[in-house]
C-alpha positions in Angstrom: -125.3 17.7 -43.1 -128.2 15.2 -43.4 -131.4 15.0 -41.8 -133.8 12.7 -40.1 -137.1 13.4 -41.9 -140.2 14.6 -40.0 -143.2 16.2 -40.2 -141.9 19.9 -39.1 -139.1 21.5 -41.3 -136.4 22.1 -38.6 -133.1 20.0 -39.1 -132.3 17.5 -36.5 -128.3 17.2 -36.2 -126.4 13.7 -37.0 -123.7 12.4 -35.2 -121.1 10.0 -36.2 -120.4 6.5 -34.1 -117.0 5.6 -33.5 -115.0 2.5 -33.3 -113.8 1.3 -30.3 -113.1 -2.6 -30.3 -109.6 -3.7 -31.4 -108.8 -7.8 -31.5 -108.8 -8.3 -27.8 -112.5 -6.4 -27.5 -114.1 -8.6 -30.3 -112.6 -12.3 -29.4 -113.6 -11.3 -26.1 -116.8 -10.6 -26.8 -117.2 -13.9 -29.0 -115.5 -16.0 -26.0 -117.6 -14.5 -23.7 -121.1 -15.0 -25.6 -119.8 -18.4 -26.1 -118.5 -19.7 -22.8 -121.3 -19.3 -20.0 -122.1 -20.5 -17.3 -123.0 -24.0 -18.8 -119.5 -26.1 -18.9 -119.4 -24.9 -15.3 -123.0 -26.1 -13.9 -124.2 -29.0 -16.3 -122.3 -30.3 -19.5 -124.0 -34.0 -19.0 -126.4 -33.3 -21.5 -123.6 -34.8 -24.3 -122.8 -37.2 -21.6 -126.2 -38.5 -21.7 -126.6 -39.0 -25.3 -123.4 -40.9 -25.7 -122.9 -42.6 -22.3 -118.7 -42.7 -22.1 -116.2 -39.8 -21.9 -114.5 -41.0 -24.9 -117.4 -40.5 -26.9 -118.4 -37.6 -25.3 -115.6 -35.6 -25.5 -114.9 -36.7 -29.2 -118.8 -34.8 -30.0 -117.7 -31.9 -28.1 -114.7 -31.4 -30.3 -116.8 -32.6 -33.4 -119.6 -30.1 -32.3 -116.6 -27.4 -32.5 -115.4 -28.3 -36.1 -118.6 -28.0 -37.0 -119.1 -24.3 -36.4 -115.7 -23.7 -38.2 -117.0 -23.3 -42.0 -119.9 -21.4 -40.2 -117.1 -19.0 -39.4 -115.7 -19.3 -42.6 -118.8 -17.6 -43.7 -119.7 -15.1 -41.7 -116.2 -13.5 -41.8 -117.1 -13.7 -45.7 -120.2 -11.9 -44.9 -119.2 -9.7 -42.1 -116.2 -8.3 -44.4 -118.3 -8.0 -47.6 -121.8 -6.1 -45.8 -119.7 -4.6 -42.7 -123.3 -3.8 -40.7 -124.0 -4.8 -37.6 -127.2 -6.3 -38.2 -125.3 -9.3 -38.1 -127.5 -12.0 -40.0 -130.7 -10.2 -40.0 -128.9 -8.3 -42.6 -127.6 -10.8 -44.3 -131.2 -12.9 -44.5 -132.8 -9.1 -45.3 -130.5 -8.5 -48.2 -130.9 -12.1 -49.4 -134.1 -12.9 -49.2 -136.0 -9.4 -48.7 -136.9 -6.8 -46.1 -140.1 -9.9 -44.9 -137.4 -12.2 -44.0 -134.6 -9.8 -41.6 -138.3 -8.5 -40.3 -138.6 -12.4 -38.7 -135.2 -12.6 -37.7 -135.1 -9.3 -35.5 -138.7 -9.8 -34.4 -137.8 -13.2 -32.2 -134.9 -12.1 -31.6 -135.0 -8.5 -29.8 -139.1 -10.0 -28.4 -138.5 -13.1 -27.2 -134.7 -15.5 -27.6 -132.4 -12.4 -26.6 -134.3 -10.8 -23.8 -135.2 -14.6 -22.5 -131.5 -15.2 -22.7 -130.5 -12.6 -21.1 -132.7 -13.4 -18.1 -131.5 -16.7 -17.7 -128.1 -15.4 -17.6 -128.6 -13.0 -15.0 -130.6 -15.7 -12.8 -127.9 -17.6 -12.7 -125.5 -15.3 -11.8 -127.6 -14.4 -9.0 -128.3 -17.8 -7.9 -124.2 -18.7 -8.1 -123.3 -15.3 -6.0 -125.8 -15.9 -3.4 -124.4 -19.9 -3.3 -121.7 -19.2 -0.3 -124.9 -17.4 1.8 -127.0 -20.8 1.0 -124.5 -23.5 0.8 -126.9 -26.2 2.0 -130.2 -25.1 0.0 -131.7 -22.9 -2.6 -131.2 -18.9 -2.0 -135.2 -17.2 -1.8 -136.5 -16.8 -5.2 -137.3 -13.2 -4.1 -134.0 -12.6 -3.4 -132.7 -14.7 -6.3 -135.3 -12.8 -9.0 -134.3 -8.8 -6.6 -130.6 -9.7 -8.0 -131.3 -10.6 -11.6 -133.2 -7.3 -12.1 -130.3 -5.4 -10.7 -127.6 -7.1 -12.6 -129.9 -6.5 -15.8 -129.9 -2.9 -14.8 -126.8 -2.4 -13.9 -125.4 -3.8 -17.1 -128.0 -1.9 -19.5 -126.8 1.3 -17.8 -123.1 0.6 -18.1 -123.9 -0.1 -22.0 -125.8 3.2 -21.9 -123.1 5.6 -20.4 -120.3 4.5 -22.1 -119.6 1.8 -25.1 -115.7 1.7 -23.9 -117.2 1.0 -20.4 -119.2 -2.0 -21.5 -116.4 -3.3 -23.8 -113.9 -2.8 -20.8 -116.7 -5.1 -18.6 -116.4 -7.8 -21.2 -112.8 -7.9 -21.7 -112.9 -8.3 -17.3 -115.4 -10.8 -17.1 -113.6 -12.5 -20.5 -110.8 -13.1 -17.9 -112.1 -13.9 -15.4 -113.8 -17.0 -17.0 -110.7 -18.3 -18.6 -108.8 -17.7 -15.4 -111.5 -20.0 -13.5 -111.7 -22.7 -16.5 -107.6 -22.7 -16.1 -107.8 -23.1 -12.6 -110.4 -26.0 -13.2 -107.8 -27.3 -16.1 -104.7 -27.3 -13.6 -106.7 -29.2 -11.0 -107.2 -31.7 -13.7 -103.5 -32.1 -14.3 -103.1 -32.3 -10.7 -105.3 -34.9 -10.1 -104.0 -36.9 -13.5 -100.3 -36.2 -11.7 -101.8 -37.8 -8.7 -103.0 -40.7 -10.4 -106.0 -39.9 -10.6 -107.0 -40.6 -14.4 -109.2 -44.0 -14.0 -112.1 -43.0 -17.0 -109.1 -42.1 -19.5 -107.5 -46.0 -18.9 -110.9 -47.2 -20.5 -112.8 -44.4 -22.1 -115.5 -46.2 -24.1 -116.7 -48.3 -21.6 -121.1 -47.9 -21.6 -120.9 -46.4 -24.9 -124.5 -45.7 -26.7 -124.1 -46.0 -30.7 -128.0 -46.0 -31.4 -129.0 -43.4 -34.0 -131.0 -41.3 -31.5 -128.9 -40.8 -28.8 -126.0 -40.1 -31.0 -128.5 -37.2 -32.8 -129.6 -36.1 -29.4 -126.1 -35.8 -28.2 -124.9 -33.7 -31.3 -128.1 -31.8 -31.2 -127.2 -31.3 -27.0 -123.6 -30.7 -28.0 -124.0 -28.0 -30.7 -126.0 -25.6 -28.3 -123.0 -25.1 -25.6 -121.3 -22.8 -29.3 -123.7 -20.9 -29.9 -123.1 -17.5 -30.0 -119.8 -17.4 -32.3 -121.3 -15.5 -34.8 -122.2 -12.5 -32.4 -119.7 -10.2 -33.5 -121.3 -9.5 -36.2 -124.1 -7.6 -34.7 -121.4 -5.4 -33.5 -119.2 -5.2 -36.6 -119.4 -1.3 -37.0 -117.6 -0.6 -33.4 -114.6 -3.1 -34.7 -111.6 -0.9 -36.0 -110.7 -2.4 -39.3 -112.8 -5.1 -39.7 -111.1 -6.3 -42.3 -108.1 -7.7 -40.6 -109.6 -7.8 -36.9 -113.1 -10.4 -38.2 -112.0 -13.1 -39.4 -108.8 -13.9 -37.0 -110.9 -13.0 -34.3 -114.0 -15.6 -35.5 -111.9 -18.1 -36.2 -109.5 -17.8 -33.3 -112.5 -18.0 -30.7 -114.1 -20.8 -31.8 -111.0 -23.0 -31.7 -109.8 -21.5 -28.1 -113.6 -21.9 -26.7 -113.1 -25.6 -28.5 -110.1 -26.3 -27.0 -111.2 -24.9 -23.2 -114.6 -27.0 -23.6 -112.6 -30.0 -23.9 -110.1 -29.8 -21.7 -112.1 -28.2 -19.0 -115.2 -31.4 -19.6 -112.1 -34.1 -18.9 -110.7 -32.1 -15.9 -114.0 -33.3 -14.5 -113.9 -36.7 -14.7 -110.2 -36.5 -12.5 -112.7 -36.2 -9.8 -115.7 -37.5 -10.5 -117.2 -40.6 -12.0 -119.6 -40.0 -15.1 -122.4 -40.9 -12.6 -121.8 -38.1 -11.0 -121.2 -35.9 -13.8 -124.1 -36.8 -15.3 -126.6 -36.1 -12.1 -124.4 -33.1 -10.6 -126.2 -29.7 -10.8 -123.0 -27.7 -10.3 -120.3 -30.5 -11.8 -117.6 -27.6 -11.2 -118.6 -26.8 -7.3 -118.8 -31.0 -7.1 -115.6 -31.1 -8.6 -113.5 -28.5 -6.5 -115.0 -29.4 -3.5 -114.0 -33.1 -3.8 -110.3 -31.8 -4.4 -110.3 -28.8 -2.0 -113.0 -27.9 0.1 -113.0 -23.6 -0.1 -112.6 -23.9 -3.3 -116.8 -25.2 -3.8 -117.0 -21.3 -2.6 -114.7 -19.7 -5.2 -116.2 -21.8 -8.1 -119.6 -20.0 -7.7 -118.1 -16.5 -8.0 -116.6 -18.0 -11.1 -119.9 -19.3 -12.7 -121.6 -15.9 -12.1 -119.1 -13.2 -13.6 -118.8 -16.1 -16.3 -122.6 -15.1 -16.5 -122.5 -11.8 -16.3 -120.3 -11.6 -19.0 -122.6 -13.6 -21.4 -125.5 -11.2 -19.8 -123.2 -8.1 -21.1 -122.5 -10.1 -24.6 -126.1 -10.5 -24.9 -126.8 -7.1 -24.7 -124.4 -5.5 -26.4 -124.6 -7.5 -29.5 -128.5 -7.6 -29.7 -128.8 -3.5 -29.6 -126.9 -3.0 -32.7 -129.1 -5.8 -34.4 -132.0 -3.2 -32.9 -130.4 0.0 -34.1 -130.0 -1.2 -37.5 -132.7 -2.8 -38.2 -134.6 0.8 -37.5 -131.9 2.6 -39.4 -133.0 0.2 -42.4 -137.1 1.5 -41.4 -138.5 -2.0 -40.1 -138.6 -0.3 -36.5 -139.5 2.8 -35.6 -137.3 5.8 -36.5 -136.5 5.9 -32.2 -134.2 2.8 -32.5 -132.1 4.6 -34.9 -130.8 7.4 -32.4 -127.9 7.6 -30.6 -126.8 9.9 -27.7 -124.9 13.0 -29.0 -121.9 12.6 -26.1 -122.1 8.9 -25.1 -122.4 7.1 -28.7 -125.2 4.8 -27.5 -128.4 3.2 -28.9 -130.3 4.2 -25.7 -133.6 3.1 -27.2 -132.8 -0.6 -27.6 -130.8 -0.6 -24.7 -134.1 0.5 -22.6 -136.2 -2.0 -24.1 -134.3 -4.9 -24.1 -133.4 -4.0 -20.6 -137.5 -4.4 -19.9 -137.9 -7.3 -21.8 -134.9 -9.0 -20.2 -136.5 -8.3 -16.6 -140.1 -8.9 -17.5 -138.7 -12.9 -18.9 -137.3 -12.7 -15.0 -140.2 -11.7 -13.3 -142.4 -14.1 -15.2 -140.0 -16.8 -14.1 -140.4 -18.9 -18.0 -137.7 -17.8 -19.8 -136.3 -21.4 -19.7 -139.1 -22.8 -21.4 -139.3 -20.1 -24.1 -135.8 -20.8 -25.0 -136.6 -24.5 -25.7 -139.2 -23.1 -27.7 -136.9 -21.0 -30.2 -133.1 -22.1 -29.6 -134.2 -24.0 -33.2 -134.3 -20.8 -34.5 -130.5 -20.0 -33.8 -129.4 -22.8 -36.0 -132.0 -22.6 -38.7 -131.0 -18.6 -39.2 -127.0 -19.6 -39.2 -128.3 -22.2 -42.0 -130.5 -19.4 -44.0 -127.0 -16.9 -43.8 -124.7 -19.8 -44.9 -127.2 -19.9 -47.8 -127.1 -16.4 -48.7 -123.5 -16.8 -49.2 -124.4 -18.7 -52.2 -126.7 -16.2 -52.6 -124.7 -13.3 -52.9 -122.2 -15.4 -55.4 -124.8 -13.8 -58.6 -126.3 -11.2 -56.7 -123.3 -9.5 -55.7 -120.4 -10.6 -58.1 -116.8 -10.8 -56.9 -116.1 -7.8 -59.7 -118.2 -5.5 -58.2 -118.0 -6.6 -54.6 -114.7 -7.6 -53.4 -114.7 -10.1 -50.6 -111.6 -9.3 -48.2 -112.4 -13.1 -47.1 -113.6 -15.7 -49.5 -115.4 -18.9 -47.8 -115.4 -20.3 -51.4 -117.9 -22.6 -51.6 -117.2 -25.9 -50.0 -117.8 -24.2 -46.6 -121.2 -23.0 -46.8 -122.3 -26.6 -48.5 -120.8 -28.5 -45.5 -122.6 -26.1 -42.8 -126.1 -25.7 -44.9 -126.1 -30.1 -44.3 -124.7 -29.7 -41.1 -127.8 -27.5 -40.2 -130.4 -29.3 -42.5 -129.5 -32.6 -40.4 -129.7 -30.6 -37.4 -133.2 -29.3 -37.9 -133.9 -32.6 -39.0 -133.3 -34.3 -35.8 -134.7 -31.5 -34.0 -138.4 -31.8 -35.8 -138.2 -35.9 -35.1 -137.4 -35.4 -31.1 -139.0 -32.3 -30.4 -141.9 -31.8 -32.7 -144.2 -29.5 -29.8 -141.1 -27.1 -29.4 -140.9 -26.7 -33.2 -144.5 -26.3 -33.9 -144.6 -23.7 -30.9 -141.4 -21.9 -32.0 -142.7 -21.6 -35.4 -145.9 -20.4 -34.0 -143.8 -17.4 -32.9 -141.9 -16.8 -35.4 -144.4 -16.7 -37.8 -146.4 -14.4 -35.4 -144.3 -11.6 -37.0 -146.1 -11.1 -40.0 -148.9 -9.7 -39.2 -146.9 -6.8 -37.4 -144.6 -6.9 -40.4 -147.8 -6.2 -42.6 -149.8 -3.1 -40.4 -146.3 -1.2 -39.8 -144.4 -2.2 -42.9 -146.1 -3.3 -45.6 -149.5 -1.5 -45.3 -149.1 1.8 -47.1 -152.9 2.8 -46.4 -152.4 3.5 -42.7 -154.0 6.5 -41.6 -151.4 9.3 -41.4 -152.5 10.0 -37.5 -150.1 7.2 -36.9 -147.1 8.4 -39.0 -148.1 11.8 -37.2 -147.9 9.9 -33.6 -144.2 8.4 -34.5 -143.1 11.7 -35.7 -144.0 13.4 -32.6 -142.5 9.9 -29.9 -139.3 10.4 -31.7 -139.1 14.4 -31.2 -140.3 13.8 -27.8 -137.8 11.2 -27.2 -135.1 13.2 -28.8 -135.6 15.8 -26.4 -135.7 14.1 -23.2 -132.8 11.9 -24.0 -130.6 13.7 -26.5 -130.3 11.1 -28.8 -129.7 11.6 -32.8 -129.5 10.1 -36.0 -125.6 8.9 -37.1 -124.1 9.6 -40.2 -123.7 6.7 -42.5 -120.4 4.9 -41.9 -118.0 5.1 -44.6 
């Protein structure tokens, strides 16, 4: 049996984490990080940059192909280091402990928990909708709900991992039921003759260089979040088979909805409306079928509350491993001897996530870092070529090989990206650097710095015990 170390001599018992997400589990929880609640309230942003549906619709599925040799590589990754540290492994094993340090610092501090509380606001907002049909709901009430959905959803993820994956797979269908039903009132609208914007679809096109890089930039955003199975690769039951149909297979179904669901819209609306609509989906029904502008709003916040769920599932196990790898405190490592269950992160992300609500910014901080998403999917497309000397084929088989020509076309994809992002938004990349780089300093006094006084060893040695006892949590057993 092994032990978690400590400053007293008794043994602390290990337990072992099980699987629990077959193919269903894992595209669901991709699909349901993926599609939230934006292609139901506000997909103008593309709409805006390129000033037609035809050109609109052809980023969105551009924007989509895009993210496919992004897949390609991370199922290469996720089947050669099967952790579910997700790229804060990958960047840690790449390019040193320094470097995953930066990753999981902005992410578990400040993009996930700030995400999270966007998500939950608008599910609140959406469900209170039908009780405030002709104005805003109370922001007290509004702000009461987000905390409750966070709490609800960090306790389901603490009692039971089945529970939460169950929660995602209901919420996964509910969304795709709702973008179906706003698909098949497209079709009956285009049966109706109601397809106008698709007899000229170019018509007030923009081809300047900047809006075309502010649409692309705009459109790339709405995918974000296919690579989140892999912060949760250790529940998936053979990985090997399950990853890479279940990346690849997501990101060309959540293509494929996107689109159709974006040209449902304009059977209803004009691209006026779509582009100053703050709920283009309740717009939409309502101008077809009255009732329906109060079942839309249900739809937009389980849609939400699914993302919330995927958010915090997936963000935990980058928690837990990064303090099984000892860049966190020894605590995060634990789980609960009967329930399987980081508790640790769970409880602090839960925090985090309703602090972010409470202060009512977490908008504005995700302007801040959403550069970061893309510039870390760049840096673990890189460490693919990485890994091609440091981890030879011989010695490390790869169950899926992204070759090479993959990771070249997404590292320019990215670099162009980050680009366009430093010449339009220069404040919101000096600020999110700002914060990222804000990291070090921690990294340095509970990392690097060996000459700490042993009082505070001695303090985290006695936290963990105490948090051992009062929430039965253990150390795991490594995974085979």
């Amino acid at each position: 049996m092994t032990t978690m170390e400590g400053s007293n001599d008794k043994q602390t018992p290990v337990h072992t984490k099980k699987k629990s997400m077959g193919l269903i589990s894992s595209m669901a929880l991709i699909i349901g990080s993926v599609i939230g609640s934006g292609i139901f309230i506000s997909p103008r942003g593309i709409l805006l940059g390129t000033g037609s549906y035809g050109l609109s619709v052809i980023v969105w599925i551009i924007c989509g192909l895009i993210c496919i040799p992004g897949c390609l590589c991370y199922a290469e990754l996720g089947t050669l280091i099967p952790s579910s540290g997700g790229d804060y492994t990958y960047i840690k094993d790449a390019f040193g402990d320094w470097a995953g340090f930066l990753r999981v610092w902005t992410e578990i501090c400040c993009t996930r928990p700030a995400t999270m509380a966007v998500c939950a606001i608008t599910a609140a907002i959406y469900i209170l909708y039908p009780l405030y049909p002709d104005c805003s709901p109370p922001l007290s009430a509004v702000m009461l709900l987000a905390c409750f959905f966070i709490m609800g959803l960090i306790m389901v993820n603490i009692l039971s991992t089945p529970a939460s994956i169950q929660w995602q797979n209901v919420t996964f269908y509910g969304k795709i039921a709702a973008l179906i039903l706003v698909i098949g009132l497209g079709i009956y609208q285009v049966i109706r003759g109601r397809y106008q914007v698709f007899l000229s679809p170019f018509e007030n096109t923009k081809t300047t260089t900047s809006s075309l890089a502010i649409a692309f930039y705009v459109g790339l955003f709405p995918y974000s979040g296919w690579n989140y199975l892999n912060n949760a690769i250790e529940d998936v039951k053979n990985p090997e088979k399950i990853f890479p149909i279940a990346i690849m297979s997501s990101i060309i179904t959540c293509t494929v909805i996107y689109v159709l669901a974006y040209s449902a819209y304009f059977t209803s609306l004009t691209p006026l409306e779509v582009m100053t609509s703050d709920a283009v989906a309740v717009s939409f029904a309502s101008n077809i079928y009255r009732p329906l502008a109060y079942v839309i709003p249900l739809a937009v916040s389980l849609s939400a509350l699914g993302s919330l769920n995927g958010q915090i599932f997936s963000i935990v196990r980058m928690f837990f491993v990064a303090g099984r790898d000892g860049l966190l405190p020894q605590a995060s490592a634990l789980l609960h001897i009967k329930k399987d269950t980081p508790i640790i992160p769970l409880l602090i992300e839960g925090a985090l996530g309703i602090m972010y609500v409470l202060v009512g910014d977490a908008n504005t901080l995700l302007n801040y870092l959403s550069f970061n998403y893309w510039i870390v999917c760049m840096f673990a497309a890189v460490s693919v070529l990485v890994f091609r000397r440091t981890k030879p084929k011989k010695e490390f088989p790869r169950p899926v090989d992204a070759g090479v020509i993959a990771p070249v076309i997404f590292i320019i994809a990215m670099t162009l990206l980050t680009i366009v992002n430093i010449i339009y938004n220069p404040i919101e990349i000096i600020v999110g650097i700002a914060i990222l780089l804000s990291g070090l300093p921690v990294y340095w006094f509970f990392v690097t710095w060996k000459g700490k006084p042993k009082q505070i060893a001695s303090l985290d040695n006695k936290i963990t015990r105490t948090l051992q006892k009062l929430l039965c949590i253990v150390p795991e057993t490594k995974f085979e």
